[in-house]
mmJSON file of the N, C-alpha and C atoms, coordinates in Angstrom:
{"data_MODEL":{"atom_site":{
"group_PDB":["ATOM","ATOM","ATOM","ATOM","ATOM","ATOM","ATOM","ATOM","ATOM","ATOM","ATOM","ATOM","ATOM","ATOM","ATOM","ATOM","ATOM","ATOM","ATOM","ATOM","ATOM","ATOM","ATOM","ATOM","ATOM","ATOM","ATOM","ATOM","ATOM","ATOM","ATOM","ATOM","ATOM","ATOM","ATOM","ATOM","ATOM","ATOM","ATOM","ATOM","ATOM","ATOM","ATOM","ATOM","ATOM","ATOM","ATOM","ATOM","ATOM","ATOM","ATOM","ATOM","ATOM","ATOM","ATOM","ATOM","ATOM","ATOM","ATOM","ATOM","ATOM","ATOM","ATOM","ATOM","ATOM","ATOM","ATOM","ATOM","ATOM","ATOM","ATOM","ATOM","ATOM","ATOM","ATOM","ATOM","ATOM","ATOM","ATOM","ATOM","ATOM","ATOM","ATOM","ATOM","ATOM","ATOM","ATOM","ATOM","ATOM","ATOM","ATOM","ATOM","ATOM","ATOM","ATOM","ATOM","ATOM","ATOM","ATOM","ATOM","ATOM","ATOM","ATOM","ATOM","ATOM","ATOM","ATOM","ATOM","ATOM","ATOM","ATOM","ATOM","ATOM","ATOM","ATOM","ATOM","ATOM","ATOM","ATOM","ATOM","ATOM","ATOM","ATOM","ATOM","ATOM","ATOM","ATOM","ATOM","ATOM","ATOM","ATOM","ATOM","ATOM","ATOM","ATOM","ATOM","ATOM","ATOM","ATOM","ATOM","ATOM","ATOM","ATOM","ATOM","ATOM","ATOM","ATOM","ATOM","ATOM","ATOM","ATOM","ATOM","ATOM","ATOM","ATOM","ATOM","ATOM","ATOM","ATOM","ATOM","ATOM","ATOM","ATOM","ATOM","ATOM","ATOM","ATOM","ATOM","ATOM","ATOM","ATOM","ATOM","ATOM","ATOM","ATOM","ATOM","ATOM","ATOM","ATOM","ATOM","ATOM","ATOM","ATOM","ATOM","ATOM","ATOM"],
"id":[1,2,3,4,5,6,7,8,9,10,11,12,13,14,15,16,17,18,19,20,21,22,23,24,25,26,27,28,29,30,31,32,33,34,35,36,37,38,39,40,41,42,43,44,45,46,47,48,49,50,51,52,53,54,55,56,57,58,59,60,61,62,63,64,65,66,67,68,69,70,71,72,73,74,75,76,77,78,79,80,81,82,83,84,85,86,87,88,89,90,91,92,93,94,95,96,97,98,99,100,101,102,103,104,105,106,107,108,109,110,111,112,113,114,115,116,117,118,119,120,121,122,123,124,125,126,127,128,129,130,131,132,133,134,135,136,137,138,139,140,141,142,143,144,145,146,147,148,149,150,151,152,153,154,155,156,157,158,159,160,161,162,163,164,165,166,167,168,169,170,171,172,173,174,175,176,177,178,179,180,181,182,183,184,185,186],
"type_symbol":["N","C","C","N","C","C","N","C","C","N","C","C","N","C","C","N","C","C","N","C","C","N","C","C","N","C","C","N","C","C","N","C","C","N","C","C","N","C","C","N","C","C","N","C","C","N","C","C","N","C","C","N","C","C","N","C","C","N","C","C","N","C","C","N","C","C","N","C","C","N","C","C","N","C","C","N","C","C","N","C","C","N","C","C","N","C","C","N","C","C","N","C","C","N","C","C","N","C","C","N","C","C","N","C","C","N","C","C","N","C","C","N","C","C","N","C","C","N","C","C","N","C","C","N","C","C","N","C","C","N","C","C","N","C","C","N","C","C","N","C","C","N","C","C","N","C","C","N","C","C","N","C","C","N","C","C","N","C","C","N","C","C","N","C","C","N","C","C","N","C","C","N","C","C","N","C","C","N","C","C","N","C","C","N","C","C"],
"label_atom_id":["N","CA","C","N","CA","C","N","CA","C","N","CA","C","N","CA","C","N","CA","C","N","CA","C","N","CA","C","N","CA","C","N","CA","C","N","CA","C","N","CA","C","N","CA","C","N","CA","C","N","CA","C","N","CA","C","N","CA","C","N","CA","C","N","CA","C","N","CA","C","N","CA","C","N","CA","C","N","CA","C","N","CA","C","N","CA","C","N","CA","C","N","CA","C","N","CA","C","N","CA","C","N","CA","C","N","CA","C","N","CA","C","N","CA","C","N","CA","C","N","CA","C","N","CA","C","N","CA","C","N","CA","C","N","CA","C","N","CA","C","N","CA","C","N","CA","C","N","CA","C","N","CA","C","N","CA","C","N","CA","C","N","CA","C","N","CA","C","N","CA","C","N","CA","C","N","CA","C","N","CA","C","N","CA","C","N","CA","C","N","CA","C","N","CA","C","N","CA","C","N","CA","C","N","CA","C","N","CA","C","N","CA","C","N","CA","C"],
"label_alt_id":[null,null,null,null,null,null,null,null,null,null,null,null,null,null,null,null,null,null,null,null,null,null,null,null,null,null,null,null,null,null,null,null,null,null,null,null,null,null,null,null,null,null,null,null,null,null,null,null,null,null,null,null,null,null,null,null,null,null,null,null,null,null,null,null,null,null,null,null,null,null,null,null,null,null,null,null,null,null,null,null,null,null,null,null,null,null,null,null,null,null,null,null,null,null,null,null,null,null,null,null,null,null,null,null,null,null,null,null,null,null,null,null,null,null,null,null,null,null,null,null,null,null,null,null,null,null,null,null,null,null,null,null,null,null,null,null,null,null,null,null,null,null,null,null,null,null,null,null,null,null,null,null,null,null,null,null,null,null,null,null,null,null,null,null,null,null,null,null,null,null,null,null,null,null,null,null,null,null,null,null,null,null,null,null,null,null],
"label_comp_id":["UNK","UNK","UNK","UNK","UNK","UNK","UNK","UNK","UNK","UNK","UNK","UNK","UNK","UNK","UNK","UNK","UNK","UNK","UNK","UNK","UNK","UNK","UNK","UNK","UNK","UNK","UNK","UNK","UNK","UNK","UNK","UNK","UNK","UNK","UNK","UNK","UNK","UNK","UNK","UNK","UNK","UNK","UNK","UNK","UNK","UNK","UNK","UNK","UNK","UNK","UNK","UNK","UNK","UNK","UNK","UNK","UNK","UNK","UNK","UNK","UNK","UNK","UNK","UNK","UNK","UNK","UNK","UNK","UNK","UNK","UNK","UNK","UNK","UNK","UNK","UNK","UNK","UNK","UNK","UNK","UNK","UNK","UNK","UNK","UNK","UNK","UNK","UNK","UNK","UNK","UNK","UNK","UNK","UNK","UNK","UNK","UNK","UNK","UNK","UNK","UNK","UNK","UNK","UNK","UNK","UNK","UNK","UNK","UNK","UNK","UNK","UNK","UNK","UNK","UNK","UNK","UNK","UNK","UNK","UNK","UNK","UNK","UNK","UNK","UNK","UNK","UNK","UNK","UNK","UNK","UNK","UNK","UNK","UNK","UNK","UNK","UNK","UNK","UNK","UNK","UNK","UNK","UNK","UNK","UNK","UNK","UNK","UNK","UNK","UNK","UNK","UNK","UNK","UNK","UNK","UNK","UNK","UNK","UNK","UNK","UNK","UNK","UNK","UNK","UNK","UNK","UNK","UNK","UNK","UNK","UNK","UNK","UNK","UNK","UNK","UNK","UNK","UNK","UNK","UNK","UNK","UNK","UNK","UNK","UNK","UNK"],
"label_asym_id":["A","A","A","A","A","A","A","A","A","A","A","A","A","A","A","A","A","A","A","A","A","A","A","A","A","A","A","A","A","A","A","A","A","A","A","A","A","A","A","A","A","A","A","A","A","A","A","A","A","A","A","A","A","A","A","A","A","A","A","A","A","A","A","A","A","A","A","A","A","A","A","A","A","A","A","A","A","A","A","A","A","A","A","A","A","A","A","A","A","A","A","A","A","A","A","A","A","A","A","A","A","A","A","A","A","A","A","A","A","A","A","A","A","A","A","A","A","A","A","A","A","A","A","A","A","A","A","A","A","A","A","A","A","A","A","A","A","A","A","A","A","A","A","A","A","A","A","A","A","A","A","A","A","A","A","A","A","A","A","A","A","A","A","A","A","A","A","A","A","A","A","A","A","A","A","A","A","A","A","A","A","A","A","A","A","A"],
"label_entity_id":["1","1","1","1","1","1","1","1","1","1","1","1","1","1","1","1","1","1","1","1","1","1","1","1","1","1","1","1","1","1","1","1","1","1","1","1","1","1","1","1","1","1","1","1","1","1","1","1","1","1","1","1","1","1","1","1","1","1","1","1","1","1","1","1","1","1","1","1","1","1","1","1","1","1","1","1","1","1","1","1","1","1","1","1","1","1","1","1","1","1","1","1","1","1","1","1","1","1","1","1","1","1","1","1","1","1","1","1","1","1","1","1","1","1","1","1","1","1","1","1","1","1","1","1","1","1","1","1","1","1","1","1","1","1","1","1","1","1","1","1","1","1","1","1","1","1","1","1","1","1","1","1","1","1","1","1","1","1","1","1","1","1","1","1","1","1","1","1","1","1","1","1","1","1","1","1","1","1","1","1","1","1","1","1","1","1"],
"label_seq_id":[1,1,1,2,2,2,3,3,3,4,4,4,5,5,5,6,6,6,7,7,7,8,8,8,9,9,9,10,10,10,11,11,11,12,12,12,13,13,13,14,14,14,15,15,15,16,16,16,17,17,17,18,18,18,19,19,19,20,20,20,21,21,21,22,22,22,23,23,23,24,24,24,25,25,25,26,26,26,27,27,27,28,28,28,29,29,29,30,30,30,31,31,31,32,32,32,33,33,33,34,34,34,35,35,35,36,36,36,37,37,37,38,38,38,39,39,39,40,40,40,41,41,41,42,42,42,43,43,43,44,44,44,45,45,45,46,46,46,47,47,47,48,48,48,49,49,49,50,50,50,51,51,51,52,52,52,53,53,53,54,54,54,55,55,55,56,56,56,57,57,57,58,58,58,59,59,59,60,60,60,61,61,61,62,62,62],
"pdbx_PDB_ins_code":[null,null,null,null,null,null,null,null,null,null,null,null,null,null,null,null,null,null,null,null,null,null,null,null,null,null,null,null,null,null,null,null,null,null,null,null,null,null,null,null,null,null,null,null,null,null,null,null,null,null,null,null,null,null,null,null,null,null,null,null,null,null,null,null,null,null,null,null,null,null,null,null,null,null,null,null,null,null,null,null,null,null,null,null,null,null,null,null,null,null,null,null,null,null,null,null,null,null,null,null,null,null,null,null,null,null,null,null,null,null,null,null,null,null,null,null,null,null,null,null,null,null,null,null,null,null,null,null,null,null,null,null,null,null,null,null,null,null,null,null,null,null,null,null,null,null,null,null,null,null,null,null,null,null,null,null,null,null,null,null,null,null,null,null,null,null,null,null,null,null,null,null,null,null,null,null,null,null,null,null,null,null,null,null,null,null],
"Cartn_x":[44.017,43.952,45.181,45.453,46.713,46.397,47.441,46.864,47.95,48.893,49.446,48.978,47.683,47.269,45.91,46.252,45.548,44.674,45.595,45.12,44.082,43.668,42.452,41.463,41.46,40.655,39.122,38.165,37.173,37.757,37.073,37.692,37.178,35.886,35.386,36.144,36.569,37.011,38.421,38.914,40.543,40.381,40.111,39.45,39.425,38.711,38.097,39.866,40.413,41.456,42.081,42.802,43.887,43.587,42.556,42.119,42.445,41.695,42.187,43.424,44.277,45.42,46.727,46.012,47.448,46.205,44.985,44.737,45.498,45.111,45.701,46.94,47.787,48.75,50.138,49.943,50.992,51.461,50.398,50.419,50.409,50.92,50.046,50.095,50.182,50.42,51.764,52.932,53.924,54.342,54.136,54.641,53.835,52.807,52.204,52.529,52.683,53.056,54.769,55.357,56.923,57.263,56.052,55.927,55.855,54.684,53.963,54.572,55.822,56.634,55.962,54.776,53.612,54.198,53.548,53.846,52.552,53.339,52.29,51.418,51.72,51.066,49.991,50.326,49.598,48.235,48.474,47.684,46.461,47.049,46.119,45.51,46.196,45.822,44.131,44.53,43.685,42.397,43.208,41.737,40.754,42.08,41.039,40.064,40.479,39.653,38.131,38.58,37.207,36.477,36.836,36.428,36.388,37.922,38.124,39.562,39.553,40.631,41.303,43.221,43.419,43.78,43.198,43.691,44.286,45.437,46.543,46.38,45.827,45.164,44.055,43.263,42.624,43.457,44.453,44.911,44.693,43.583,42.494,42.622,41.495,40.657,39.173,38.985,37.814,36.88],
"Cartn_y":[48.329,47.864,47.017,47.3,46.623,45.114,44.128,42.956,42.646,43.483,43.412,43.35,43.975,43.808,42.85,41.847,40.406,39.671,39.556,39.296,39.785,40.859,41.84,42.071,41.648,41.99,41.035,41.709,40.746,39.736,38.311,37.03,37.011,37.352,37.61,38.274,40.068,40.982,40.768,39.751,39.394,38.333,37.38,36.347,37.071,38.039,38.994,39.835,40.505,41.16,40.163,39.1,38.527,38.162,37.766,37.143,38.244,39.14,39.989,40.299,40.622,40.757,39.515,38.701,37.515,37.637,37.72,37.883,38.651,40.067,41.651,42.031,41.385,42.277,41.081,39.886,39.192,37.858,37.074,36.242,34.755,35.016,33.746,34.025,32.921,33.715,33.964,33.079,33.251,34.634,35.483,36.49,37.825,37.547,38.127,38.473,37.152,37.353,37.627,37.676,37.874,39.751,39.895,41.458,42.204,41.089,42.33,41.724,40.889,40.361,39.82,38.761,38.405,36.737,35.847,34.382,33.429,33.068,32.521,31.446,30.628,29.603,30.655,31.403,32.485,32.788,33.353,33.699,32.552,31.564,30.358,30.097,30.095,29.444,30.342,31.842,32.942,32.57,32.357,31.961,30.571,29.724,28.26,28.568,29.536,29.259,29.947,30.549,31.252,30.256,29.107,28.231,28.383,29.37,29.405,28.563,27.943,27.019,27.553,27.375,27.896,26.589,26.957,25.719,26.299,25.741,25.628,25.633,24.894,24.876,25.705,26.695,27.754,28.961,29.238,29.838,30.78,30.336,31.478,30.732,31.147,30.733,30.991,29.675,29.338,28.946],
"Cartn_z":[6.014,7.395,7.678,9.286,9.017,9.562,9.718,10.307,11.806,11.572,13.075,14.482,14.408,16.089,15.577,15.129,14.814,16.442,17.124,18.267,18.944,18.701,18.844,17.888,16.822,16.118,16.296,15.258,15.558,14.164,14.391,13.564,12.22,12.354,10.633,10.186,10.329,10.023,9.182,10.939,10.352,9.387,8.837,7.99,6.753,6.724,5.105,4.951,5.884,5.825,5.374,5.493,5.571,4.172,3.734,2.366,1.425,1.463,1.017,0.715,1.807,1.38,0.724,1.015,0.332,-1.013,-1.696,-3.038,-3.273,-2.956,-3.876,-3.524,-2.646,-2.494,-2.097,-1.473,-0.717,-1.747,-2.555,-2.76,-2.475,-1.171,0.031,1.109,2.159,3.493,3.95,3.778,4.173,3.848,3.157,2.584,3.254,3.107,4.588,5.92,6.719,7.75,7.887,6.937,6.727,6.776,5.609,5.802,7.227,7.374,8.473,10.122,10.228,10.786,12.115,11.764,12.989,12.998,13.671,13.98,13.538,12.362,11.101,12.286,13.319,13.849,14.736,15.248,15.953,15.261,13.87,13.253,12.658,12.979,12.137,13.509,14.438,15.965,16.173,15.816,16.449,15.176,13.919,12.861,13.218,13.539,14.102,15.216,15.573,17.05,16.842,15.783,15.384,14.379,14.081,13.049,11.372,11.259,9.79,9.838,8.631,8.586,7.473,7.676,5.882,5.567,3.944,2.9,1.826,2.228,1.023,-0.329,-0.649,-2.245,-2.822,-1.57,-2.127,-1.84,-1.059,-1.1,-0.11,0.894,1.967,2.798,3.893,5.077,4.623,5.351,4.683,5.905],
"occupancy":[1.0,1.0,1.0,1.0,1.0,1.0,1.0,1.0,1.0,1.0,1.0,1.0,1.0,1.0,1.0,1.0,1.0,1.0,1.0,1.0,1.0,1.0,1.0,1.0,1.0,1.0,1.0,1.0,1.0,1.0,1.0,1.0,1.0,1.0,1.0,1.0,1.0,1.0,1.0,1.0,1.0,1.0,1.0,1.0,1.0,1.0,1.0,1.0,1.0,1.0,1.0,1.0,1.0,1.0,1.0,1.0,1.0,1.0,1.0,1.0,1.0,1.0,1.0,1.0,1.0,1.0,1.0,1.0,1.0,1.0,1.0,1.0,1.0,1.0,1.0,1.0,1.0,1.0,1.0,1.0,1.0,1.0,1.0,1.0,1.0,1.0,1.0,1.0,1.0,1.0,1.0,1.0,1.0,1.0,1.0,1.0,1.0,1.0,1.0,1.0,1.0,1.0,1.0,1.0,1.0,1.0,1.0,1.0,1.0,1.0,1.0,1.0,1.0,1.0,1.0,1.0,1.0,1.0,1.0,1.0,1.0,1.0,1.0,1.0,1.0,1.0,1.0,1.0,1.0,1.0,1.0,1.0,1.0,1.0,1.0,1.0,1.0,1.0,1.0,1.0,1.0,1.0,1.0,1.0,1.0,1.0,1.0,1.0,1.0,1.0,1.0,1.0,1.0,1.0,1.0,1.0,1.0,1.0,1.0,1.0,1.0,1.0,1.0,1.0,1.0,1.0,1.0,1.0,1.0,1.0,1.0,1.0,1.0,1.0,1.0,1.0,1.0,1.0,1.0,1.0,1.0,1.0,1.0,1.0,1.0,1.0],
"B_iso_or_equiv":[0.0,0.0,0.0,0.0,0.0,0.0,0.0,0.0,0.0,0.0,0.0,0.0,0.0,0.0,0.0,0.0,0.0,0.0,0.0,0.0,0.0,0.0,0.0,0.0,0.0,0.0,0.0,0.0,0.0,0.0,0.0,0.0,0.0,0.0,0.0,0.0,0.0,0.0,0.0,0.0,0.0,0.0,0.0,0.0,0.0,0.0,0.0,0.0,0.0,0.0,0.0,0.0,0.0,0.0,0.0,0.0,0.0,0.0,0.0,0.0,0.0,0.0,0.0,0.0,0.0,0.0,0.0,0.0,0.0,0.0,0.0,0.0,0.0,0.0,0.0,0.0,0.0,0.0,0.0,0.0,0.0,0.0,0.0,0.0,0.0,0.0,0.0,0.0,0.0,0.0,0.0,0.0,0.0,0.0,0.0,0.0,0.0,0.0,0.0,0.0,0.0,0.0,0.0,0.0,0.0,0.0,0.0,0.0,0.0,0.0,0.0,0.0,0.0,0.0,0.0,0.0,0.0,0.0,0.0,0.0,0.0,0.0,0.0,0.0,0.0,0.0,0.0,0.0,0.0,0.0,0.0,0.0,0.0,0.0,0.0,0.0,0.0,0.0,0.0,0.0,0.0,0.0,0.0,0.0,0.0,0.0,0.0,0.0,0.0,0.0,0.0,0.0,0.0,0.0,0.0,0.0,0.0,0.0,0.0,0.0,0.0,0.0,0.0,0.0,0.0,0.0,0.0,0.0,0.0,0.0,0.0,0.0,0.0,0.0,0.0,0.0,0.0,0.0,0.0,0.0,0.0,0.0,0.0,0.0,0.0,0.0],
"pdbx_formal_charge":[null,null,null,null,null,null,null,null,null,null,null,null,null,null,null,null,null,null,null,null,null,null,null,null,null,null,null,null,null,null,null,null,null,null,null,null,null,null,null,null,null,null,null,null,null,null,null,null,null,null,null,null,null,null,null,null,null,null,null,null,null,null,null,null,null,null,null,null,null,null,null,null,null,null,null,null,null,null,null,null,null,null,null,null,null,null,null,null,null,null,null,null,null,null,null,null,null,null,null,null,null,null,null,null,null,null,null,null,null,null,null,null,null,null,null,null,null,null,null,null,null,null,null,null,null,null,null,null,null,null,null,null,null,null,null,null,null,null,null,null,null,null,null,null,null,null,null,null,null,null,null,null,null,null,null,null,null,null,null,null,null,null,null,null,null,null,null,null,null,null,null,null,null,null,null,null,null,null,null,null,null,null,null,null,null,null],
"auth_seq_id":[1,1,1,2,2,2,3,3,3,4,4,4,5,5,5,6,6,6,7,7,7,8,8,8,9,9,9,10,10,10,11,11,11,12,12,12,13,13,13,14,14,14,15,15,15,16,16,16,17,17,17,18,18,18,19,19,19,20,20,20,21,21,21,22,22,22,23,23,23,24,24,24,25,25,25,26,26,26,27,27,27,28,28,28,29,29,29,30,30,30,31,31,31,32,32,32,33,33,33,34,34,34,35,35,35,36,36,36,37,37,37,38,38,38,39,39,39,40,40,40,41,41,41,42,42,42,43,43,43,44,44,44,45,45,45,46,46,46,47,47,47,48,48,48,49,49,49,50,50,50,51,51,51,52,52,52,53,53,53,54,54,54,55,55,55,56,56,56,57,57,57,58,58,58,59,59,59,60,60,60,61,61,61,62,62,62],
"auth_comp_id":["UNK","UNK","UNK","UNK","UNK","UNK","UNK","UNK","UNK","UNK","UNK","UNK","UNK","UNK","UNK","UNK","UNK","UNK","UNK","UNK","UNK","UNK","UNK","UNK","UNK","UNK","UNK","UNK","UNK","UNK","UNK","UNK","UNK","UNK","UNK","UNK","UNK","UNK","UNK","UNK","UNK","UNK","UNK","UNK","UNK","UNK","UNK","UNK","UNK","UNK","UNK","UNK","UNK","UNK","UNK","UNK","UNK","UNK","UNK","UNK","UNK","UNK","UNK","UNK","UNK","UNK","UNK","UNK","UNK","UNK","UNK","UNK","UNK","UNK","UNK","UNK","UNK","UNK","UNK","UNK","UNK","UNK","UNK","UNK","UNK","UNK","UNK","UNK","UNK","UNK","UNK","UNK","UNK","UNK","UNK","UNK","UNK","UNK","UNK","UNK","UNK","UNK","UNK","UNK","UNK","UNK","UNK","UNK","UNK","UNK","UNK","UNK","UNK","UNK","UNK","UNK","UNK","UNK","UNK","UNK","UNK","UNK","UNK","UNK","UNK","UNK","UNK","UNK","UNK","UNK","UNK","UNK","UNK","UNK","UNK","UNK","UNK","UNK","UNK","UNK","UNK","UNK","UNK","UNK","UNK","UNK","UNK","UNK","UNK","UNK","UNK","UNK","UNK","UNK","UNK","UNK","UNK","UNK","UNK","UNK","UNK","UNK","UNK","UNK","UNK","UNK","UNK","UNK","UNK","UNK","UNK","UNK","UNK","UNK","UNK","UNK","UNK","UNK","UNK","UNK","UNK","UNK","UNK","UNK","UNK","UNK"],
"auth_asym_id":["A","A","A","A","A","A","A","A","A","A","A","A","A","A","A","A","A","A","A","A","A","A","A","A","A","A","A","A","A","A","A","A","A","A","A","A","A","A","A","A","A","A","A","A","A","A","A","A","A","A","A","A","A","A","A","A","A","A","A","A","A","A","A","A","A","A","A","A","A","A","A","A","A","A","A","A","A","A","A","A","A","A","A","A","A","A","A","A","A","A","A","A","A","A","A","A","A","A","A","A","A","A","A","A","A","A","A","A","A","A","A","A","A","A","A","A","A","A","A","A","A","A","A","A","A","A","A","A","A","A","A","A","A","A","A","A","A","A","A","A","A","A","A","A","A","A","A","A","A","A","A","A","A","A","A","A","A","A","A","A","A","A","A","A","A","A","A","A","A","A","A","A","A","A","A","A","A","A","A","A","A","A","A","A","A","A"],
"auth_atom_id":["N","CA","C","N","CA","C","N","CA","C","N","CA","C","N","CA","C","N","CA","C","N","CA","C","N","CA","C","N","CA","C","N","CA","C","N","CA","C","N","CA","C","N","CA","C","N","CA","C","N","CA","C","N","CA","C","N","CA","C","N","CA","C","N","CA","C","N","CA","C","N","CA","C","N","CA","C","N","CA","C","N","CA","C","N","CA","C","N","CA","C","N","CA","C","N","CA","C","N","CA","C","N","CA","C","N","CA","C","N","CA","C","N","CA","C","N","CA","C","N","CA","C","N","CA","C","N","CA","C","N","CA","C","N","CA","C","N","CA","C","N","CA","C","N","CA","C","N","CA","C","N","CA","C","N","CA","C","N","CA","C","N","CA","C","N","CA","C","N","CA","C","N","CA","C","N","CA","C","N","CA","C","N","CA","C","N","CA","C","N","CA","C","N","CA","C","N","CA","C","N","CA","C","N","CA","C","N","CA","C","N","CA","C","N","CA","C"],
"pdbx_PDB_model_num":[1,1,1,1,1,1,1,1,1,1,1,1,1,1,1,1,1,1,1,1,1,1,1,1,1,1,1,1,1,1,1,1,1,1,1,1,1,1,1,1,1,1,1,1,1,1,1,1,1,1,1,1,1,1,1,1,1,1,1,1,1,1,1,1,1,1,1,1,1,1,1,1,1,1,1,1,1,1,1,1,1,1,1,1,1,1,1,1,1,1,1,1,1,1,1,1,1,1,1,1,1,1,1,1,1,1,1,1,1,1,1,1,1,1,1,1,1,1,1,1,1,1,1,1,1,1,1,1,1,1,1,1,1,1,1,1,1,1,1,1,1,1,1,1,1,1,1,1,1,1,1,1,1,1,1,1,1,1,1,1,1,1,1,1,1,1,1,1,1,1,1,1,1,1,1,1,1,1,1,1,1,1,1,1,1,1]
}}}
């Protein structure tokens, strides 16, 4: 799945995706959103609002 049309997605969905992918494939987020060439504040903005927060030290959204 891709995570580019982020803005649309439903927030759980994108939450499990994104986790997913910085575990298996990115290694955190910066590398993520670098790939998939999106606006890292965007993406946290669109996760906060859904009430997942990322933390740094787990490495997710939580």
């Amino acid at each position: 799945m891709d995570v580019k049309n982020f803005e649309t997605m439903d927030p759980v969905m994108l939450m499990s995706i994104v986790n997913m992918k910085i575990r298996d494939e990115f290694g955190d987020l910066d590398n993520l959103v670098k790939y998939y060439g999106i606006d890292k504040d965007k993406l946290v903005a669109r996760l906060a609002n859904a009430g997942f927060d990322y933390l740094p030290e787990a490495n997710q959204f939580r």
